[in-house]
TORPA-4810 file (N, C-alpha, C, O; in nm, 3 decimals):
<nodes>
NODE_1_-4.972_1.619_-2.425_-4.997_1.530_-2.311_-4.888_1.424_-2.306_-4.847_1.379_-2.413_X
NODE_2_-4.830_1.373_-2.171_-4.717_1.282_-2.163_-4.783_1.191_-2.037_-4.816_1.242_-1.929_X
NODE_3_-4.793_1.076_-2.062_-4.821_0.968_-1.976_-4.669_0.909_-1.954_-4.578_0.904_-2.037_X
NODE_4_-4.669_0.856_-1.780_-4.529_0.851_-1.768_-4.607_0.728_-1.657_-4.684_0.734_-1.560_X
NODE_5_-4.562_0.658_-1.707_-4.627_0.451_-1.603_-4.501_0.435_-1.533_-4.392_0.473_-1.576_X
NODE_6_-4.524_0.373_-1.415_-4.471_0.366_-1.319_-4.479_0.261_-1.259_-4.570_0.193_-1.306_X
NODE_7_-4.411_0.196_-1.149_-4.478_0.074_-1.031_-4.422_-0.064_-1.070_-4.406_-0.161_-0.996_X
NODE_8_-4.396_-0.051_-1.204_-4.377_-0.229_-1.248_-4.217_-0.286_-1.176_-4.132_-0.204_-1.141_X
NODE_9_-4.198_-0.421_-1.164_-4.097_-0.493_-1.133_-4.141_-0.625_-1.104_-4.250_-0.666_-1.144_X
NODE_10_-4.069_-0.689_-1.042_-4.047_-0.824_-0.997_-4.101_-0.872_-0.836_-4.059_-0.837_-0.726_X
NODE_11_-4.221_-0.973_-0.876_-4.271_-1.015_-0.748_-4.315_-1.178_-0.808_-4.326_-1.224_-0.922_X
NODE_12_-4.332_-1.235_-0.670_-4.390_-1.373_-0.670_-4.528_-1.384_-0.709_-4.610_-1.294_-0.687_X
NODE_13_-4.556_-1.501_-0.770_-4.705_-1.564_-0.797_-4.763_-1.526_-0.651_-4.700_-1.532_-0.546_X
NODE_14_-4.902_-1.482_-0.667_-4.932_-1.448_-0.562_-4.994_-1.303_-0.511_-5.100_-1.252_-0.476_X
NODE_15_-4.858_-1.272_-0.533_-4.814_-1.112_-0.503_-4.919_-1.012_-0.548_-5.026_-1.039_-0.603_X
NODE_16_-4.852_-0.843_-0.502_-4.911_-0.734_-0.556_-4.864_-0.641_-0.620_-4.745_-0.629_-0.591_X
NODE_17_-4.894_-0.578_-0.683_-4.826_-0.454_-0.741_-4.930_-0.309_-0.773_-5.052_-0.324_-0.787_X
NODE_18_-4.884_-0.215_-0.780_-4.971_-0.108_-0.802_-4.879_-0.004_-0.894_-4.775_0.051_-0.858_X
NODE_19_-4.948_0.007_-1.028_-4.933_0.091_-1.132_-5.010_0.204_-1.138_-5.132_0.215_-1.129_X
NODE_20_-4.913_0.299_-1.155_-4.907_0.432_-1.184_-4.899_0.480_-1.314_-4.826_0.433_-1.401_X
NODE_21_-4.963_0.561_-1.326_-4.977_0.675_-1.470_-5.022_0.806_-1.487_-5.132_0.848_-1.523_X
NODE_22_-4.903_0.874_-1.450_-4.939_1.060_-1.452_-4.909_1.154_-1.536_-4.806_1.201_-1.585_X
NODE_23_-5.027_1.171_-1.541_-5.007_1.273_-1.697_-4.966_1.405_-1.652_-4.978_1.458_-1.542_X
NODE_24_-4.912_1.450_-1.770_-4.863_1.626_-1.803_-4.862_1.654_-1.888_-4.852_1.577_-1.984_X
NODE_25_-4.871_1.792_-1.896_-4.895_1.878_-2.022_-5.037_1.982_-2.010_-5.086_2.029_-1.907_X
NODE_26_-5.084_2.000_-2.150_-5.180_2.093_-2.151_-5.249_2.020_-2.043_-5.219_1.912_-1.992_X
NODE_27_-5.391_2.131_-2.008_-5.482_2.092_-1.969_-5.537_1.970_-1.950_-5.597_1.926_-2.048_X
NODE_28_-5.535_1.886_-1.833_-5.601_1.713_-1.886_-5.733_1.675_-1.894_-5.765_1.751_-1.802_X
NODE_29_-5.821_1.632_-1.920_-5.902_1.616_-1.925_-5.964_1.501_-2.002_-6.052_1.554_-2.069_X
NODE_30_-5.963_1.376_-2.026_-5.974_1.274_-2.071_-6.083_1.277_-2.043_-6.136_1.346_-1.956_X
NODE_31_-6.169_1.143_-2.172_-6.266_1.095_-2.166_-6.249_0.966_-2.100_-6.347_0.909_-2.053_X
NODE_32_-6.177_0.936_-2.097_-6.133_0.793_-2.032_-5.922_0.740_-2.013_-5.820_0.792_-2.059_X
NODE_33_-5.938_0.658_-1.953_-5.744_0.668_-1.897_-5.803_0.448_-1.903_-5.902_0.379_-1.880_X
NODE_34_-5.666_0.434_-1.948_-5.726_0.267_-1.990_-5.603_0.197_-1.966_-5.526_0.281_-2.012_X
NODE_35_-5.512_0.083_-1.917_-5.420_-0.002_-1.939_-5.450_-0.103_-2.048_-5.562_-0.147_-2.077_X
NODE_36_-5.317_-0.139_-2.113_-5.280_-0.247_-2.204_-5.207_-0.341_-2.104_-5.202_-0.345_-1.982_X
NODE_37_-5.167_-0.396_-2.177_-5.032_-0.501_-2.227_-4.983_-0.575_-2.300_-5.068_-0.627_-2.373_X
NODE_38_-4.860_-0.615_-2.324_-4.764_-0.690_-2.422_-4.734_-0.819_-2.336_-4.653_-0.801_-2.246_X
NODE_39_-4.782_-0.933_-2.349_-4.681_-1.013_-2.295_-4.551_-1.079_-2.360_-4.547_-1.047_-2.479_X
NODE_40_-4.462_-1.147_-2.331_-4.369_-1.179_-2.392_-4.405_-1.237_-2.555_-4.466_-1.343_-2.571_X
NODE_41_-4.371_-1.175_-2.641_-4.369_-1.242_-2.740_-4.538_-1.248_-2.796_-4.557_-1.317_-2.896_X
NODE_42_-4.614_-1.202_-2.756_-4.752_-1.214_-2.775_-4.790_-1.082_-2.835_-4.691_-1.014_-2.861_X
NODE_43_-4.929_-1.013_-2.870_-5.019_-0.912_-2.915_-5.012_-0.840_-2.833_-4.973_-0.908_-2.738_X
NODE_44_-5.029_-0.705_-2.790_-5.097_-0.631_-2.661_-5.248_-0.599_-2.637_-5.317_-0.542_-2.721_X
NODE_45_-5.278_-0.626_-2.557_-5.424_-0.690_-2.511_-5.459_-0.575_-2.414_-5.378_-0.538_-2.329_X
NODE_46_-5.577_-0.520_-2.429_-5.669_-0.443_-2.323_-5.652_-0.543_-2.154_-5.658_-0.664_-2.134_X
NODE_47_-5.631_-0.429_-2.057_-5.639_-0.492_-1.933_-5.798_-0.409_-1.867_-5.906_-0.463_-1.844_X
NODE_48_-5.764_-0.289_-1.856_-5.929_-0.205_-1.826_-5.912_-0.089_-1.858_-5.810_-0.057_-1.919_X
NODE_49_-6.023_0.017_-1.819_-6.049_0.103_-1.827_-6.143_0.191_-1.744_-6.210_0.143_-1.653_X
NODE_50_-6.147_0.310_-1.775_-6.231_0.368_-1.688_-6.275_0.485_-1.698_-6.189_0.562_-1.654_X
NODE_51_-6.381_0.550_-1.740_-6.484_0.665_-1.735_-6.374_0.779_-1.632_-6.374_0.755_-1.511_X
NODE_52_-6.299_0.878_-1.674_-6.235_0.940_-1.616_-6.340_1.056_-1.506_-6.306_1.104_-1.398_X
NODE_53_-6.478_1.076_-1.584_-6.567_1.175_-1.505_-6.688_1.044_-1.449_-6.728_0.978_-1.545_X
NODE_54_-6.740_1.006_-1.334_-6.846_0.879_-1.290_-6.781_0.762_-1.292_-6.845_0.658_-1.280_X
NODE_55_-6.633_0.761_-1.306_-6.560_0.608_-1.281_-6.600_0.528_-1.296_-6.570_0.429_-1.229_X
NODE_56_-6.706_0.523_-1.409_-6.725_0.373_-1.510_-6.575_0.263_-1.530_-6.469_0.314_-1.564_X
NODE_57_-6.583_0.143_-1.509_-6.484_0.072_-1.554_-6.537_-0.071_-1.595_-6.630_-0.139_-1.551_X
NODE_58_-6.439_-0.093_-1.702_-6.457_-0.238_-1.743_-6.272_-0.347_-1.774_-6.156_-0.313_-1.800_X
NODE_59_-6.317_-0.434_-1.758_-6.224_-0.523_-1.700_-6.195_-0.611_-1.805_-6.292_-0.676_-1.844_X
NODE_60_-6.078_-0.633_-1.867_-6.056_-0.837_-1.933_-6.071_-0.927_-1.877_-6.017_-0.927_-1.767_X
NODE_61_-6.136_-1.031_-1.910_-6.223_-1.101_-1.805_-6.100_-1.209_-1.766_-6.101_-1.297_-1.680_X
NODE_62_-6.007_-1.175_-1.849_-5.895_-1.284_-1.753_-5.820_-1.165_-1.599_-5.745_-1.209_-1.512_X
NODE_63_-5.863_-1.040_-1.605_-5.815_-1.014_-1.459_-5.937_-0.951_-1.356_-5.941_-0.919_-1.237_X
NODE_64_-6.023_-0.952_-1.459_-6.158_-0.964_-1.323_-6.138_-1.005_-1.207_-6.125_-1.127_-1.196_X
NODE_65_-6.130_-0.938_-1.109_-6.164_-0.957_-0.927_-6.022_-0.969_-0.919_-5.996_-0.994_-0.801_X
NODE_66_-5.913_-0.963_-0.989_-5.815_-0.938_-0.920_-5.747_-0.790_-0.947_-5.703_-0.719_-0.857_X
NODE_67_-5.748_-0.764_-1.050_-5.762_-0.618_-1.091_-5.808_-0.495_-1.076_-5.926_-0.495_-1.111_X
NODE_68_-5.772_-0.388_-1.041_-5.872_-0.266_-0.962_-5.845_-0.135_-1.045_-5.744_-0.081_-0.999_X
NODE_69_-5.900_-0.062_-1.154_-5.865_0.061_-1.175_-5.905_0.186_-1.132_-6.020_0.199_-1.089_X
NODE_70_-5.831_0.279_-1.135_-5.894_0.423_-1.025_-5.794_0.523_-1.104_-5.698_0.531_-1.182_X
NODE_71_-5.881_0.587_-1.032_-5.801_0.756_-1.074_-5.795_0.822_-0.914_-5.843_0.785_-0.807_X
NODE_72_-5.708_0.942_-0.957_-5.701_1.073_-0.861_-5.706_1.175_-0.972_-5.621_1.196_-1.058_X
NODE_73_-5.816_1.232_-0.954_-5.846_1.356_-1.077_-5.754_1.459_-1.071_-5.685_1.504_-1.162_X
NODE_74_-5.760_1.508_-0.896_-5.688_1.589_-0.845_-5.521_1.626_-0.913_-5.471_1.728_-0.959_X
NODE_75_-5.461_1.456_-0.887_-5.345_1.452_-0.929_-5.261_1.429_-1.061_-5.143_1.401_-1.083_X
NODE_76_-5.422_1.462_-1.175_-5.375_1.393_-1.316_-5.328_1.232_-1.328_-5.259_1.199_-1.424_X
NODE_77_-5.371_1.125_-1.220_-5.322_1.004_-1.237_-5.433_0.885_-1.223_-5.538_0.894_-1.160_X
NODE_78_-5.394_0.790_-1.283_-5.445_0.632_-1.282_-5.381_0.559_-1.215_-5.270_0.603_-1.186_X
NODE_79_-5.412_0.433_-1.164_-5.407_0.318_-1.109_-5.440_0.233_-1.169_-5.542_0.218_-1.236_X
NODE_80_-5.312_0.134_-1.141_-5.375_-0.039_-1.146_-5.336_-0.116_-1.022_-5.219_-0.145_-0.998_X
NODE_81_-5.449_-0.151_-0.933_-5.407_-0.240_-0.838_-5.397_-0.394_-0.927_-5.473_-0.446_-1.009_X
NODE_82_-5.280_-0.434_-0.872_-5.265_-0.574_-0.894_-5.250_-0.695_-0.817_-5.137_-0.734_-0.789_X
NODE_83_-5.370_-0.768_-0.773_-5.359_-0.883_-0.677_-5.376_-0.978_-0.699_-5.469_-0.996_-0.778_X
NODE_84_-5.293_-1.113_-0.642_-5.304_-1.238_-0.695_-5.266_-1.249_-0.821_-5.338_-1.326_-0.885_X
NODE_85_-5.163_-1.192_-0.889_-5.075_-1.187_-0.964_-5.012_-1.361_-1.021_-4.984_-1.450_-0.941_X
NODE_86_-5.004_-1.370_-1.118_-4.961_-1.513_-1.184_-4.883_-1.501_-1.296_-4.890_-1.405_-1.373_X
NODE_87_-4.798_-1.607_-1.310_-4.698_-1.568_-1.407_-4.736_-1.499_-1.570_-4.685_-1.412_-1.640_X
NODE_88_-4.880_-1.611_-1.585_-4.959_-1.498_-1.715_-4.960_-1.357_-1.740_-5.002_-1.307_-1.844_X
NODE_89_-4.904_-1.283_-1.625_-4.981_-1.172_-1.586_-4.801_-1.120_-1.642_-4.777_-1.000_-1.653_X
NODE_90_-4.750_-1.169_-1.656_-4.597_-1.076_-1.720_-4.626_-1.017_-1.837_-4.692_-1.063_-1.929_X
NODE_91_-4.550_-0.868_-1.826_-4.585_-0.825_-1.961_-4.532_-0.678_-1.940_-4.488_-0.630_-1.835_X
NODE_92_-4.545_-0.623_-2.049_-4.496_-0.493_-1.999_-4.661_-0.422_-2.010_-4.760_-0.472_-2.064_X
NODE_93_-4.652_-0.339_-1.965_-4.815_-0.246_-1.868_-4.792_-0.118_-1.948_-4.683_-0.060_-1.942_X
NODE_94_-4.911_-0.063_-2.039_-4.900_0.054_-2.073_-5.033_0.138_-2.037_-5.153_0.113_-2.031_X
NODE_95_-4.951_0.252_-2.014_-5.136_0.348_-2.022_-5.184_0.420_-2.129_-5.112_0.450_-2.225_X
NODE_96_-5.289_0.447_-2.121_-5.363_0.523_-2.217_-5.439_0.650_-2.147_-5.480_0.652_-2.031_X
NODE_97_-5.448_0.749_-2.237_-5.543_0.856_-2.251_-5.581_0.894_-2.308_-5.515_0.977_-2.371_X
NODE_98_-5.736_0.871_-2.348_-5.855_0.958_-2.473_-5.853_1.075_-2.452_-5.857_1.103_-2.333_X
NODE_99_-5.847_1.177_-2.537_-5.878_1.275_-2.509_-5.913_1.304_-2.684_-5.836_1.279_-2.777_X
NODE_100_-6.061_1.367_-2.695_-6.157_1.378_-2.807_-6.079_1.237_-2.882_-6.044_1.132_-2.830_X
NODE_101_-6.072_1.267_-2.974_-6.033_1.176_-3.125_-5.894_1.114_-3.094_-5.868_1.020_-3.170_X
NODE_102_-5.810_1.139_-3.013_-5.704_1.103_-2.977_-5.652_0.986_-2.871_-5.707_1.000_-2.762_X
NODE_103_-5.592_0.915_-2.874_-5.510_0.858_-2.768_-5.392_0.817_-2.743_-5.321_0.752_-2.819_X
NODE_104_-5.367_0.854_-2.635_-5.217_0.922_-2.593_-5.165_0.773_-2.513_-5.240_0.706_-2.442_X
NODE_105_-5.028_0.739_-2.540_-4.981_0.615_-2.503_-4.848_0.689_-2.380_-4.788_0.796_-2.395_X
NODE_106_-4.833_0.585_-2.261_-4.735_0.606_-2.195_-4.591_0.526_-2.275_-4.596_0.510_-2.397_X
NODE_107_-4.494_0.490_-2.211_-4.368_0.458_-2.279_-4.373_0.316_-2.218_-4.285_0.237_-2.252_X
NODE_108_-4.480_0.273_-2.120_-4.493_0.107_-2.055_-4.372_0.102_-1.937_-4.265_0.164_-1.933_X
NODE_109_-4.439_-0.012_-1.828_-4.386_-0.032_-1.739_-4.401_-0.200_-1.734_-4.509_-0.260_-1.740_X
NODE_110_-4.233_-0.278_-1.719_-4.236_-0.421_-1.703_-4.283_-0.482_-1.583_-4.232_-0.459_-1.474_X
NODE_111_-4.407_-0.582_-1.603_-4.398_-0.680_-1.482_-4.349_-0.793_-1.492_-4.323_-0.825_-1.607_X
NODE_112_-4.321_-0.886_-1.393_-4.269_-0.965_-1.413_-4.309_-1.069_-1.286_-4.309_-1.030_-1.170_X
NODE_113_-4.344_-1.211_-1.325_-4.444_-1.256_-1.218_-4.359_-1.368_-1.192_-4.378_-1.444_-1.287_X
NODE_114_-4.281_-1.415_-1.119_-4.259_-1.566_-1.136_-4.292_-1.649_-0.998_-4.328_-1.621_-0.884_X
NODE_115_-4.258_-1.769_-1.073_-4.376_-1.881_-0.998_-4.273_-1.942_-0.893_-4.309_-2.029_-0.814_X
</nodes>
């Protein structure tokens, strides 16, 4: 399995962005597809997640209501809508995929928020 993140760059406080993450390889089938992040110089921190079969999701409560995750089953991919974006919010963006005992990391995509 290869997760390949997408979407990140440079926008204003404010702003939006929408992240991408499409998998390939064997068969996909996840138990769940999840974003991180790294911010500068900091830990990498859970952003959400989401029930790949009944689109269960849960959120870090620092991007609650501005944050949106989704899938397209169809297309092997995830989403991160990103709105109301703030400079906190820089970091580089990675995805994830469970699959049984495993989880599969993308290579991350930079945002970058300034004020």
């Amino acid at each position: 399995v290869q997760l390949q993140a997408s979407g990140g760059g440079l926008v204003q406080a404010g702003g939006s962005l929408r992240l991408s993450c499409a998998a390939s390889g064997r068969s996909f089938s996840p138990s769940a597809m999840a974003w991180f992040r790294q911010p500068p110089g900091k830990e990498r921190e859970f952003v959400a997640t989401i029930r790949w079969s009944g689109g269960r999701t849960q959120y870090a409560n620092s991007v609650k209501e501005r944050f949106s995750i989704s899938t397209d089953n169809a297309k092997n991919t995830a989403y991160l809508q990103m709105n109301s974006l703030q400079p906190e919010d820089t970091a580089i963006y990675y995805c994830t995929a469970t699959l049984g005992a495993f989880d599969y990391w993308g290579q991350g995509t930079l945002v970058t928020v300034s004020s």
